[in-house]
C-alpha positions as CSV (number, residue, x, y, z in Angstrom):
1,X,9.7,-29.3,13.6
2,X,9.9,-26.5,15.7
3,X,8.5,-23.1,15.1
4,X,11.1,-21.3,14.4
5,X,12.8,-24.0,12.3
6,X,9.4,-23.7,10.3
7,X,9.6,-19.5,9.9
8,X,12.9,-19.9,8.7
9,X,12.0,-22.5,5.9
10,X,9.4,-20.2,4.8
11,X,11.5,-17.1,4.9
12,X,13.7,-18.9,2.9
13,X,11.2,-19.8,0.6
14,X,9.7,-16.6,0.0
15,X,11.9,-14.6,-2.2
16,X,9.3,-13.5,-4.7
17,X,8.8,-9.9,-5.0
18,X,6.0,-7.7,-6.3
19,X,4.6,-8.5,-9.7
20,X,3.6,-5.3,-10.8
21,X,4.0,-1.3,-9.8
22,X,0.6,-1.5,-7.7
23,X,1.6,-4.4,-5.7
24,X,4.8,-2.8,-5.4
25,X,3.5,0.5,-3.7
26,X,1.1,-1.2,-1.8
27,X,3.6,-3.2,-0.5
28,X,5.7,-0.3,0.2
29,X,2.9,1.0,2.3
30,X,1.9,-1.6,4.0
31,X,5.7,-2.3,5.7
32,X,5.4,2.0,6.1
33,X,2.7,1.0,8.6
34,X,3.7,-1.3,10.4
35,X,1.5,-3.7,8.7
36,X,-1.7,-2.2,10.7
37,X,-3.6,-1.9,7.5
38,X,-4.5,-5.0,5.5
39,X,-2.9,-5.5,2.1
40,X,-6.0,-6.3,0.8
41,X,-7.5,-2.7,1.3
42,X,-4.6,-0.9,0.4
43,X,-4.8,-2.9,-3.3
44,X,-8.7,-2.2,-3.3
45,X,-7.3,1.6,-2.7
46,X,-5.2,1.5,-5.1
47,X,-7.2,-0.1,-8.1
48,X,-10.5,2.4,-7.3
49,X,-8.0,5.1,-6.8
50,X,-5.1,5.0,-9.3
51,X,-1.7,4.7,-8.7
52,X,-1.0,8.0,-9.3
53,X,-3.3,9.3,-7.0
54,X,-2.5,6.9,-4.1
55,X,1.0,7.4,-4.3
56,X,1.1,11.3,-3.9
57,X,-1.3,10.9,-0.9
58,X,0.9,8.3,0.2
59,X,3.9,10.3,0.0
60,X,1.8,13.9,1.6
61,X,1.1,11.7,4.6
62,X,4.6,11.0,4.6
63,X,6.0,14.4,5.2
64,X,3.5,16.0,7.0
65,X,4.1,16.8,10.9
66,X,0.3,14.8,11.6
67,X,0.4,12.6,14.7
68,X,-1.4,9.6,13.1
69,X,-0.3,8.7,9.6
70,X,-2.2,6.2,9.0
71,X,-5.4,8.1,9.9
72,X,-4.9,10.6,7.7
73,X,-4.0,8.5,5.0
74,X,-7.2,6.6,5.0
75,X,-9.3,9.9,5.7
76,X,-7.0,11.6,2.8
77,X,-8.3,8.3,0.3
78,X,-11.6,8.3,1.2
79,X,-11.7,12.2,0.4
80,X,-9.2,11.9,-3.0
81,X,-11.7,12.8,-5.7
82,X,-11.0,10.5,-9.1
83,X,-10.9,12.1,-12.6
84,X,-10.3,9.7,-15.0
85,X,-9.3,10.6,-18.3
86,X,-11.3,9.8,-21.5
87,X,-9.2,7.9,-23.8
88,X,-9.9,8.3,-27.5
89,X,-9.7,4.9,-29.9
């Protein structure tokens, strides 16, 4: 079988989506990208982040005028201070 024969099966194959909300944005990054950054990080982001906190970096990287996103998104994560709140049982 030929290789593009083969993509195509798998393409085909492959209609899964996201399980849940984190795999969803992380996702949603990842294609925003260009697929530069490995999926793997950006879910390692996300789950030592937050979602919450990821996604309004995510979407202030968007609209800024920067020249490299994808710079400043990882410089903007690695600066994003977490404040988790106490939950009371």
């Amino acid at each position: 079988m030929d290789t593009a024969g083969y993509l195509d099966k798998l393409k085909k194959g492959s209609k899964r989506g996201p399980h849940n909300k984190e795999q969803a944005l992380a996702d949603q990054i990842w294609t925003y990208f260009e697929k530069r950054l490995h999926f793997a990080r950006i879910m390692k982001m996300i789950k030592e982040k937050g979602y919450r906190a990821t996604y309004e970096v995510f979407n202030d990287v968007r609209q800024s005028d920067a020249e490299n996103h994808l710079t400043l998104f990882i410089w903007r994560m690695k600066k994003e201070k977490v404040v988790w709140d106490e939950k009371v049982v």
